[in-house]
OpenMM code with the backbone's topology and positions (N, CA, C; nanometers):
from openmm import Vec3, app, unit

residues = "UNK UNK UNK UNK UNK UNK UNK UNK UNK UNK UNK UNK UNK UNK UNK UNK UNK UNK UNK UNK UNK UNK UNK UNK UNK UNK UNK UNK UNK UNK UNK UNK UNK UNK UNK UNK UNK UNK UNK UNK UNK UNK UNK UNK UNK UNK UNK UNK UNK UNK UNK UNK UNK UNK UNK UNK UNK UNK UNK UNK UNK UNK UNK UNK UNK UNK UNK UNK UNK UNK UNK UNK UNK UNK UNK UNK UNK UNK UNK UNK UNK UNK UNK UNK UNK UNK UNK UNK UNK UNK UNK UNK UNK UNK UNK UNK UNK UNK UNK UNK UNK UNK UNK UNK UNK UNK UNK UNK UNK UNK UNK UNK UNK UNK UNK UNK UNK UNK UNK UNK UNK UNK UNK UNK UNK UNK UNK UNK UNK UNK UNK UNK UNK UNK UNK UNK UNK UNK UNK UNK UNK UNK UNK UNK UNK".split()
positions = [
    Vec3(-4.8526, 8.6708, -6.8663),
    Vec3(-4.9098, 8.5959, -6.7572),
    Vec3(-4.8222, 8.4726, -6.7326),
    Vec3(-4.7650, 8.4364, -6.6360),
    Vec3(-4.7210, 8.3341, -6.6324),
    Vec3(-4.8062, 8.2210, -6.5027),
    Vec3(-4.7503, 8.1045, -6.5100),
    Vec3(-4.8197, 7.9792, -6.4605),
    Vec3(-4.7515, 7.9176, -6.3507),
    Vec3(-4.7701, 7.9045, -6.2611),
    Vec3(-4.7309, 7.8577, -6.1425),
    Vec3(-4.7564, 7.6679, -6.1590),
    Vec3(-4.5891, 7.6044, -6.1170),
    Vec3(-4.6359, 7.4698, -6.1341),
    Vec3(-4.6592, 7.4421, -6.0089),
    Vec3(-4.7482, 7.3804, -5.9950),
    Vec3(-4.7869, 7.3160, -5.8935),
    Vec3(-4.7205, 7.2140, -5.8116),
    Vec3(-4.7353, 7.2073, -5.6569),
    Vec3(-4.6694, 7.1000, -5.5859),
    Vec3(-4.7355, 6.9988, -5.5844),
    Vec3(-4.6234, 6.8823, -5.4920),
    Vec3(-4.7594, 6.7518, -5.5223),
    Vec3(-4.8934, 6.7645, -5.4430),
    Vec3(-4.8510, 6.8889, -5.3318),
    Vec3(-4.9986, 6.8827, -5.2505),
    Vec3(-5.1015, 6.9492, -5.3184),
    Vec3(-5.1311, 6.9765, -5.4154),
    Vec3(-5.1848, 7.0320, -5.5378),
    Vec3(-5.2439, 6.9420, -5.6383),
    Vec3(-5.1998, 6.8823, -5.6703),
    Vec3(-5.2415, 6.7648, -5.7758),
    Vec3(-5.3197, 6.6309, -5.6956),
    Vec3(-5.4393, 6.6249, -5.7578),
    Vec3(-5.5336, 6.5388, -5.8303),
    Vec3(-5.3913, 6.3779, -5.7684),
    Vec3(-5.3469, 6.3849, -5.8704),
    Vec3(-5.3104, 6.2622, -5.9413),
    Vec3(-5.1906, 6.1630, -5.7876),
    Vec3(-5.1238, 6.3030, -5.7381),
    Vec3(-5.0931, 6.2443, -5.5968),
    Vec3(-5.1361, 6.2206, -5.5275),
    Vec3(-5.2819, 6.3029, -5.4827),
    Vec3(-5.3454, 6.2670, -5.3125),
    Vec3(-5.4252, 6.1237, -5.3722),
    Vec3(-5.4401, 6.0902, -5.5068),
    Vec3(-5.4885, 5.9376, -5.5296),
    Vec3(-5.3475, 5.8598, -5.5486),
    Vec3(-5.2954, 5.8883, -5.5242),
    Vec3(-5.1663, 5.7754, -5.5358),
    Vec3(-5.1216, 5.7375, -5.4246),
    Vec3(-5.0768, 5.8961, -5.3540),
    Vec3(-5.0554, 5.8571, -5.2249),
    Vec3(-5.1767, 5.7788, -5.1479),
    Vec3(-5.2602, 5.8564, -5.1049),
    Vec3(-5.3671, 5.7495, -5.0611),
    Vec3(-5.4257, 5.6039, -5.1212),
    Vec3(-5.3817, 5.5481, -5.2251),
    Vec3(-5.3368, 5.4170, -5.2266),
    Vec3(-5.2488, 5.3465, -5.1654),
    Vec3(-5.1096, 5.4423, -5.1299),
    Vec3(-4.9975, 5.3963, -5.0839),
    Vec3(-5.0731, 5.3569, -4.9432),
    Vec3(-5.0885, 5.4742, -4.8715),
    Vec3(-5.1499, 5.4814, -4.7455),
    Vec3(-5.2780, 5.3329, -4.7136),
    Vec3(-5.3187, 5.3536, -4.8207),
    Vec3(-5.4647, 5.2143, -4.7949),
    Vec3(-5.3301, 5.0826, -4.8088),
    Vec3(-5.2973, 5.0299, -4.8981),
    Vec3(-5.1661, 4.9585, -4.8830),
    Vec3(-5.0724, 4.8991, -4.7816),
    Vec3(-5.0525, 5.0446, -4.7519),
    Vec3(-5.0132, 5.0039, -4.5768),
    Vec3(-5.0433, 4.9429, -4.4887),
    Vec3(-5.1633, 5.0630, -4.4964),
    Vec3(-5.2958, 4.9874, -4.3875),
    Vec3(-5.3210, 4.8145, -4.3845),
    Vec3(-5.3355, 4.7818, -4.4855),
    Vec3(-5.3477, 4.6285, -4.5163),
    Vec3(-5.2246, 4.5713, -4.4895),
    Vec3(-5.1332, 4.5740, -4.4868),
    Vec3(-5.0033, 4.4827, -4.4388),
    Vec3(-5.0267, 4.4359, -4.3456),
    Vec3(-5.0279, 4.5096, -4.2681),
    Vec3(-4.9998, 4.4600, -4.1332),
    Vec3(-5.1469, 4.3393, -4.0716),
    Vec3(-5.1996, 4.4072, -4.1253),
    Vec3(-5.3738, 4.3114, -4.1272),
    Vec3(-5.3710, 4.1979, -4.1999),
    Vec3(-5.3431, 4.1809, -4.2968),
    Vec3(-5.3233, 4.0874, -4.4010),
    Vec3(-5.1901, 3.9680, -4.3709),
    Vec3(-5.0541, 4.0370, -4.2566),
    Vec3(-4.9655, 3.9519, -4.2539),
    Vec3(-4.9949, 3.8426, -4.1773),
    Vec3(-5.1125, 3.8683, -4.0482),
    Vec3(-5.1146, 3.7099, -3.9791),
    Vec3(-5.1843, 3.6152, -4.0988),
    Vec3(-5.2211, 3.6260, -4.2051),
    Vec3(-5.3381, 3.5311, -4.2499),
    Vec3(-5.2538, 3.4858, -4.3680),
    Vec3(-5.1135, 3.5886, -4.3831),
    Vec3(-5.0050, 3.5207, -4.5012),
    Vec3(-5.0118, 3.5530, -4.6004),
    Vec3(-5.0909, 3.6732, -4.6189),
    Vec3(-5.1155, 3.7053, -4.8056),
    Vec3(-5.0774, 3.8371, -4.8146),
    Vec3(-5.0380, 3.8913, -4.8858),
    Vec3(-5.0195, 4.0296, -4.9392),
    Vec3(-5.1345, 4.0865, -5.0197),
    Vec3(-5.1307, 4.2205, -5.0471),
    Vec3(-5.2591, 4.2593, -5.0521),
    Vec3(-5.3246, 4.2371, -5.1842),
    Vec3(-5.1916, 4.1810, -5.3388),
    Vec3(-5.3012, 4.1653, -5.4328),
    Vec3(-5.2914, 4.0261, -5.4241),
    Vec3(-5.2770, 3.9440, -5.3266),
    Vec3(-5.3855, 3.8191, -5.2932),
    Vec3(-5.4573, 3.8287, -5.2585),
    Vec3(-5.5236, 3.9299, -5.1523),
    Vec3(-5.6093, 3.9420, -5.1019),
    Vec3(-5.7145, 3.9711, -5.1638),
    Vec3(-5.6867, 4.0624, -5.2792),
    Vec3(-5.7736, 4.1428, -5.3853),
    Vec3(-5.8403, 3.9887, -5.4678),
    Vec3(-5.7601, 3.8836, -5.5245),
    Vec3(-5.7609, 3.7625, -5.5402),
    Vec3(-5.8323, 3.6569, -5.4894),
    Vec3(-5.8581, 3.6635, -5.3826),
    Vec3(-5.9451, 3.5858, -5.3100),
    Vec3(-6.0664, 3.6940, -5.3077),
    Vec3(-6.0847, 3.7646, -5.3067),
    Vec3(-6.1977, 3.8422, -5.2224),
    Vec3(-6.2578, 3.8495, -5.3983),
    Vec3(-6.2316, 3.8328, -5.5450),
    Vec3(-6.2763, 3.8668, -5.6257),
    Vec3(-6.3140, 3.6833, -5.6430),
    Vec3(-6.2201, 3.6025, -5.5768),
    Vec3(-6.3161, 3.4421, -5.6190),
    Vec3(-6.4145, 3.4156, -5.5303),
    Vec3(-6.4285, 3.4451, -5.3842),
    Vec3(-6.5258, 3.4990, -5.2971),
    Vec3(-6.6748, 3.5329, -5.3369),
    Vec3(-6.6129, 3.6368, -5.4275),
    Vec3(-6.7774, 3.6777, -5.4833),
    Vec3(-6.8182, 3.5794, -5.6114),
    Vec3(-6.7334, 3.5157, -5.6840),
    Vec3(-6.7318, 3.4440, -5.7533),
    Vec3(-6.6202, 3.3403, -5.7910),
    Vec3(-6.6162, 3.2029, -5.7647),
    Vec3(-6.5757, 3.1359, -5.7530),
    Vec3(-6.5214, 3.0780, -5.9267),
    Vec3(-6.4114, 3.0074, -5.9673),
    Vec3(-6.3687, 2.9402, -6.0960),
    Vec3(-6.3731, 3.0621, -6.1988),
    Vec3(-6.3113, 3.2073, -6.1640),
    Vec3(-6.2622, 3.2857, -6.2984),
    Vec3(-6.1783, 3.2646, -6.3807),
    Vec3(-6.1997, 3.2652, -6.4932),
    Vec3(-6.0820, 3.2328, -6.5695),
    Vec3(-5.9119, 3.3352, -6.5458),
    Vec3(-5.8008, 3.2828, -6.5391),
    Vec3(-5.7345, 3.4174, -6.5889),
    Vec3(-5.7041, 3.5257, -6.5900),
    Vec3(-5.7851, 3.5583, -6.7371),
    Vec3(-5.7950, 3.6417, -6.7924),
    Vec3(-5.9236, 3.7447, -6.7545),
    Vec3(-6.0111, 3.6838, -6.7324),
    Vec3(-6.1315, 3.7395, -6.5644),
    Vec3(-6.0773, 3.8486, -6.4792),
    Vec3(-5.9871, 3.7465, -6.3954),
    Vec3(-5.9276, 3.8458, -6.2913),
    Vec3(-5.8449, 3.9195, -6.3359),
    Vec3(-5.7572, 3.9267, -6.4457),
    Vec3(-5.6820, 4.0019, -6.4749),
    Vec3(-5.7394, 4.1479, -6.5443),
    Vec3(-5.8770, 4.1461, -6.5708),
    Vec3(-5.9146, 4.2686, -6.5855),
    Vec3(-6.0046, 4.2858, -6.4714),
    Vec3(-6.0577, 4.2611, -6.4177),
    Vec3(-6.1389, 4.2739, -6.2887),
    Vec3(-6.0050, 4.3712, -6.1770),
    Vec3(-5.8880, 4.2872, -6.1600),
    Vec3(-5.7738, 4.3552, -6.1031),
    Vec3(-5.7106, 4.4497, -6.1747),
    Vec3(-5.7241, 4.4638, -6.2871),
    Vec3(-5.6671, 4.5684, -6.3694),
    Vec3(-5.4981, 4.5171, -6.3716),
    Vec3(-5.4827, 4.3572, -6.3440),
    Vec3(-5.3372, 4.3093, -6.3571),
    Vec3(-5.3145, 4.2670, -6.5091),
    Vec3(-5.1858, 4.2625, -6.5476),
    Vec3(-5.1351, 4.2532, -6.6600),
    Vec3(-5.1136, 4.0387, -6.6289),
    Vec3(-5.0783, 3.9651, -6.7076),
    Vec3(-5.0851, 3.8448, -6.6969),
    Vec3(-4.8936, 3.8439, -6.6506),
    Vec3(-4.8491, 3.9049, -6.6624),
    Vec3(-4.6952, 3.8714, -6.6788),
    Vec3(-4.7071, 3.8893, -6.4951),
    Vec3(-4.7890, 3.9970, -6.4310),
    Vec3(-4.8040, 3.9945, -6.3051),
    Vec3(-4.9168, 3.8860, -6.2151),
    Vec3(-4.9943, 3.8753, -6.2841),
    Vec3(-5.1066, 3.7681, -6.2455),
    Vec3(-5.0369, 3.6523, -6.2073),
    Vec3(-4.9903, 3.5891, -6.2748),
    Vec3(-4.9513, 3.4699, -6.3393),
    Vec3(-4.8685, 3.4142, -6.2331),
    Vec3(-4.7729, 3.5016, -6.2065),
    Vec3(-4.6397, 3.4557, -6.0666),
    Vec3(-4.7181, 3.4889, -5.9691),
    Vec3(-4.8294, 3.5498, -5.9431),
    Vec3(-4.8982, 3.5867, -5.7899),
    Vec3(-4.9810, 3.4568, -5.8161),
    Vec3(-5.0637, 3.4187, -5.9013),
    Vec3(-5.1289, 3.3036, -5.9058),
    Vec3(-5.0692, 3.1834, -5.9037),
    Vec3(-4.9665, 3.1701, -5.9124),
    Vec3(-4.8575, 3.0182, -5.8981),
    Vec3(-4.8262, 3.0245, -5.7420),
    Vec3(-4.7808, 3.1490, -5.6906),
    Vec3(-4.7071, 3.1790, -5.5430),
    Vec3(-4.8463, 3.1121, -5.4378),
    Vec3(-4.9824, 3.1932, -5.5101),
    Vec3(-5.1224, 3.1042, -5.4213),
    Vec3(-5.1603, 2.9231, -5.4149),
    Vec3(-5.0769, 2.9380, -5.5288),
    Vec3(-5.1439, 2.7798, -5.5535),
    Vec3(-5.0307, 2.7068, -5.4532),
    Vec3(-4.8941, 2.7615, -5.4540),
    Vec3(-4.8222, 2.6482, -5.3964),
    Vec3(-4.8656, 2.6881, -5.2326),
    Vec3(-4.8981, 2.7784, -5.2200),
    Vec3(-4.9225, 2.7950, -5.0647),
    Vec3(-5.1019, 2.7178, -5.0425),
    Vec3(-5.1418, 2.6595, -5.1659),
    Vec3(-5.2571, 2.5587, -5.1254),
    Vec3(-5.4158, 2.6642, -5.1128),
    Vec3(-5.4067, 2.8113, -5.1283),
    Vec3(-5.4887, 2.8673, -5.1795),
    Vec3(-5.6173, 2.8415, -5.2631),
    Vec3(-5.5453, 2.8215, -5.4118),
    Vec3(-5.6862, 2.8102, -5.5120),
    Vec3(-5.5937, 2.7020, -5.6029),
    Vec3(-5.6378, 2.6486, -5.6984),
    Vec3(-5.6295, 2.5752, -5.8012),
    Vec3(-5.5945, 2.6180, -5.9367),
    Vec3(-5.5324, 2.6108, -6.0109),
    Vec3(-5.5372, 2.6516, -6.1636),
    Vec3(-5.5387, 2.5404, -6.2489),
    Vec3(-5.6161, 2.5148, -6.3440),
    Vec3(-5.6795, 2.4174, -6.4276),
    Vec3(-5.6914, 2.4803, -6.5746),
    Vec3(-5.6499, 2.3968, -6.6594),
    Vec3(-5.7221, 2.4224, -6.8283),
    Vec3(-5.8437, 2.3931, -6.8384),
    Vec3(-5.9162, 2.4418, -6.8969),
    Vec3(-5.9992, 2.4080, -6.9275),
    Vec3(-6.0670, 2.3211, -7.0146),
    Vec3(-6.1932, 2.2655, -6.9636),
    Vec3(-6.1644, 2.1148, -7.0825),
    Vec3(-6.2353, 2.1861, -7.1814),
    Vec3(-6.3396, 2.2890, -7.1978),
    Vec3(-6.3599, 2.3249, -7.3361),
    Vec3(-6.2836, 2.3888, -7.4209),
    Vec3(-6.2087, 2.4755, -7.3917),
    Vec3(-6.0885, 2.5445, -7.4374),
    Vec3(-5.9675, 2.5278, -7.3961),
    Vec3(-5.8308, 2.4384, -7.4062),
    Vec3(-5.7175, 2.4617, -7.3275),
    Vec3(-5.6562, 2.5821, -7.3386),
    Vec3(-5.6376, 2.7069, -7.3985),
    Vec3(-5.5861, 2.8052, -7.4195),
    Vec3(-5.6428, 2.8958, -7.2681),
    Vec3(-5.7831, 2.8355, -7.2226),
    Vec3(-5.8285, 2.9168, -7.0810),
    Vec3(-5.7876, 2.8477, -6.9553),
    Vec3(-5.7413, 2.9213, -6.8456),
    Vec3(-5.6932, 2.8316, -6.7537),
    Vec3(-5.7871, 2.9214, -6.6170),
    Vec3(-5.8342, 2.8501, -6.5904),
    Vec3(-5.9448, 2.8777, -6.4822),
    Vec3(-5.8813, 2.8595, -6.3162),
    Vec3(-5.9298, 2.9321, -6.2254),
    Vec3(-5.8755, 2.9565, -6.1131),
    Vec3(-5.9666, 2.9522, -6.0352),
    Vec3(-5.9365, 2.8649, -5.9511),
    Vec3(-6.0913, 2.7878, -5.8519),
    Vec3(-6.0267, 2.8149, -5.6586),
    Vec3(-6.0942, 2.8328, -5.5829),
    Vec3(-6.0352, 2.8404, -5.4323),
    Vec3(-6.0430, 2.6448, -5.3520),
    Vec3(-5.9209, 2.6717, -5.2868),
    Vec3(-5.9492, 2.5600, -5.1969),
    Vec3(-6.0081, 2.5908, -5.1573),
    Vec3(-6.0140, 2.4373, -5.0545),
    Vec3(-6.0895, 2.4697, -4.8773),
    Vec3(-5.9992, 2.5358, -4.8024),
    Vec3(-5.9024, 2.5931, -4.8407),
    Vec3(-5.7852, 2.6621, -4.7517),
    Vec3(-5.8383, 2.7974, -4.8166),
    Vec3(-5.8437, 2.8609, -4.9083),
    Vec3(-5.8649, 2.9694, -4.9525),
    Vec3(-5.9976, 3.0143, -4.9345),
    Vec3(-6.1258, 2.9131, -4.8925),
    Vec3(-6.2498, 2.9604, -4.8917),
    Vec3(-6.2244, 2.9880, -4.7503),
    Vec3(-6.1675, 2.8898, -4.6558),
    Vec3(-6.1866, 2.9005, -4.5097),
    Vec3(-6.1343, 3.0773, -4.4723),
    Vec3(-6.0062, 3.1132, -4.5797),
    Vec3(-5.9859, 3.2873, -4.5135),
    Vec3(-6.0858, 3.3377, -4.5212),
    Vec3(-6.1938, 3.3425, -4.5889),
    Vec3(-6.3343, 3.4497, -4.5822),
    Vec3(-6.3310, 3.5023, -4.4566),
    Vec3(-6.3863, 3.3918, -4.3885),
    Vec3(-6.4135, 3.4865, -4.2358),
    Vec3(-6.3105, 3.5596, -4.1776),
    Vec3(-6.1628, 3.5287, -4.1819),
    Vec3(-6.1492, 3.6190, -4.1127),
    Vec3(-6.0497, 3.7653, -4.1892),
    Vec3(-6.0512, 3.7152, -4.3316),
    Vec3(-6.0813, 3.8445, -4.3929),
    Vec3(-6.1588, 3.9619, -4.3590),
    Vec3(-6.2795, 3.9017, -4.3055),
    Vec3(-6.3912, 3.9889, -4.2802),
    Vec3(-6.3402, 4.1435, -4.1509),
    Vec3(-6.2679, 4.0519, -4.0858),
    Vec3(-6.2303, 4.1200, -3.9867),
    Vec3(-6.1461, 4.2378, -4.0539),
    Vec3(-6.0821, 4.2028, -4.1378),
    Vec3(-5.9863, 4.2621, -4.2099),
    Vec3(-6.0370, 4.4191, -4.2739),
    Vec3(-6.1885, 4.3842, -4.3260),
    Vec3(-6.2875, 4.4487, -4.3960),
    Vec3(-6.2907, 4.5566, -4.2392),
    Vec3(-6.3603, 4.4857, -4.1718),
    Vec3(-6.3883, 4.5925, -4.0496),
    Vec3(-6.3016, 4.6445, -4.0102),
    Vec3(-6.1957, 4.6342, -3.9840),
    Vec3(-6.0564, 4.6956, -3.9032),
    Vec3(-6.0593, 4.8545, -4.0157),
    Vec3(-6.0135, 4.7983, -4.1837),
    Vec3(-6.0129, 4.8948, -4.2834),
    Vec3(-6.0967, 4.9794, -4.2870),
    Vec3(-6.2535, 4.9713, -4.2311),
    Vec3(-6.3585, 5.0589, -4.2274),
    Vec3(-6.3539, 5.1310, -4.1087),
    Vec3(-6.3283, 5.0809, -3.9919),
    Vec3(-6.2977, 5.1863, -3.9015),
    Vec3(-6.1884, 5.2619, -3.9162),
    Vec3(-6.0657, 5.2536, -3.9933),
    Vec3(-5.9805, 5.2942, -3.9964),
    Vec3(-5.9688, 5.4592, -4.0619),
    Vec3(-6.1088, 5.3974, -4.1629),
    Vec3(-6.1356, 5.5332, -4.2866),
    Vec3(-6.1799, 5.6280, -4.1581),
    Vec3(-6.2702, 5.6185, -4.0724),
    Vec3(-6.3178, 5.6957, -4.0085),
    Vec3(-6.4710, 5.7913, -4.0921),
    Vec3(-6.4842, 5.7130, -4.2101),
    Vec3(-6.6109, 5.7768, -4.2894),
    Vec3(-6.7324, 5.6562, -4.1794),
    Vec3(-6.8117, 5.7142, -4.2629),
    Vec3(-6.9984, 5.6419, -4.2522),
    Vec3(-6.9853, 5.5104, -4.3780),
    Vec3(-7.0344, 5.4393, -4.3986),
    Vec3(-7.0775, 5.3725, -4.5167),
    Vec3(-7.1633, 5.4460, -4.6370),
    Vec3(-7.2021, 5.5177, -4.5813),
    Vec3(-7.2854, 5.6054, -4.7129),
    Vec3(-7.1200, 5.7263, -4.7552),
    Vec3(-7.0417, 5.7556, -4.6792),
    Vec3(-6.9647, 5.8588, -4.7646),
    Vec3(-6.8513, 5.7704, -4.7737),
    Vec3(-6.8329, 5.6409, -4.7818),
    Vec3(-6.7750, 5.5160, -4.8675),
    Vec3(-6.7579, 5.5223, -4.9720),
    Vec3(-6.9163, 5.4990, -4.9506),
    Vec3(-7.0137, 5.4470, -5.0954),
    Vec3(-6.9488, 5.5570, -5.1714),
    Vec3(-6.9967, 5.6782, -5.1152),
    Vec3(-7.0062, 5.7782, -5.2032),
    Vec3(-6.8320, 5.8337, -5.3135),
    Vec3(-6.7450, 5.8082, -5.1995),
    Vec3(-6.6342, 5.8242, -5.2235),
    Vec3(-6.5694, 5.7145, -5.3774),
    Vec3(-6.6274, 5.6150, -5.3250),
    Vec3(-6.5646, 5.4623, -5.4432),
    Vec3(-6.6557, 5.4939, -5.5303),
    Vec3(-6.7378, 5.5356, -5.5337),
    Vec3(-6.8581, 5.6171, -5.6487),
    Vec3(-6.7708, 5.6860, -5.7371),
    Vec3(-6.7312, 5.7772, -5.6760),
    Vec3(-6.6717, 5.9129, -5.7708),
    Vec3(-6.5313, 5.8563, -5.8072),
    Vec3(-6.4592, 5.7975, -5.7351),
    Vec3(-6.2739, 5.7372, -5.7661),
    Vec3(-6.3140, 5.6359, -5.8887),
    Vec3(-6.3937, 5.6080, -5.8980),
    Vec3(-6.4629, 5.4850, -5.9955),
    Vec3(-6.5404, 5.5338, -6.1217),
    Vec3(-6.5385, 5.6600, -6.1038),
    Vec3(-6.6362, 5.7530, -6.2338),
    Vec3(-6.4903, 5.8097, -6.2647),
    Vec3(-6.4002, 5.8655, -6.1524),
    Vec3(-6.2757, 5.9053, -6.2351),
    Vec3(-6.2098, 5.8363, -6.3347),
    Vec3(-6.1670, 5.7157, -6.2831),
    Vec3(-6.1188, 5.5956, -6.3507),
    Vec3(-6.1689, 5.6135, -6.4791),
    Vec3(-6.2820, 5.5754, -6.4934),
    Vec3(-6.3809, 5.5194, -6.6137),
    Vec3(-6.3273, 5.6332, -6.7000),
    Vec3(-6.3410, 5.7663, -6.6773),
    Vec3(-6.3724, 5.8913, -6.7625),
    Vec3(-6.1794, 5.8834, -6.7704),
    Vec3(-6.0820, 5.8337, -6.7346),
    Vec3(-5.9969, 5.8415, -6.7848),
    Vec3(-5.9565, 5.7343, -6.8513),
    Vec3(-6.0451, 5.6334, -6.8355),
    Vec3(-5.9567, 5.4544, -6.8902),
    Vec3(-6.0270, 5.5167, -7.0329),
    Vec3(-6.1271, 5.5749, -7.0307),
    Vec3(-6.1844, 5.6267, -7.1996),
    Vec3(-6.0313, 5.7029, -7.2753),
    Vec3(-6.0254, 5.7475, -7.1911),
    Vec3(-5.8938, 5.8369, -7.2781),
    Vec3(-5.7918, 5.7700, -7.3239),
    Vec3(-5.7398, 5.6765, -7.2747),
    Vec3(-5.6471, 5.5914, -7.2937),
    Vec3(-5.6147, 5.4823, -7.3210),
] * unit.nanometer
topology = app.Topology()
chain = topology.addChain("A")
for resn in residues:
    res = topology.addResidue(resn, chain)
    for name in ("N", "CA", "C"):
        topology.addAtom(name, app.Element.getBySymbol(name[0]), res)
């Protein structure tokens, strides 16, 4: 019996890669009037929901490594974004707070949000449903590894 290897239009592991690439895209061009690239954007929209994370917070929340965090979080601060601070109970934690320049993008992030949702061409319930299951994949493989 032999085994046929498969192309990339076949595999699992491309149509989620590529279609990251593709969502990626999508955001450039949306994301360039407001000046951020997209894992700033990811950055703000995670202090958004919560404001003064440490770090090391966002760096697993983003699934970023600190050697990458670290130069995207300096590049925000000098563009007047968010803040980075030690902390006075611990100096080893350095906490990451939004300006009034970084709170004011909310709104029109938002737009950003809507443009990306019409773009999917889904409902909000087969969203949901979709970041449901890409998010149970994840999990059932971050176990493995």
């Amino acid at each position: 019996m032999t085994t046929r290897t498969p192309d990339t239009g076949d595999m699992l592991c491309f149509a989620l890669y590529s279609a990251s690439h593709a969502m990626t895209r999508l955001y450039r061009p949306l994301l360039a009037p407001l000046g951020l690239t997209y894992p700033q954007y990811l950055v703000l929209v995670s202090l958004w929901a919560q404001d003064g994370r440490s770090v090391r917070e966002l760096g697993e929340e983003l699934a970023l490594e600190s050697n990458t965090l670290t130069p995207l979080l300096k590049r925000m601060e000098e563009s007047g974004l968010i803040t980075r601070a030690r902390s006075s109970e611990d100096e080893r934690v350095v906490q990451v707070s939004l300006t009034e320049k970084g709170s004011a993008l909310r709104s029109e992030a938002e737009k950003v949000t809507a443009c990306v949702f019409e773009a999917s061409g889904l409902s909000l319930d087969e969203l949901g449903r979709l970041r449901n299951e890409v998010r149970a994949l994840r999990d059932r493989i971050a176990a493995l590894v």
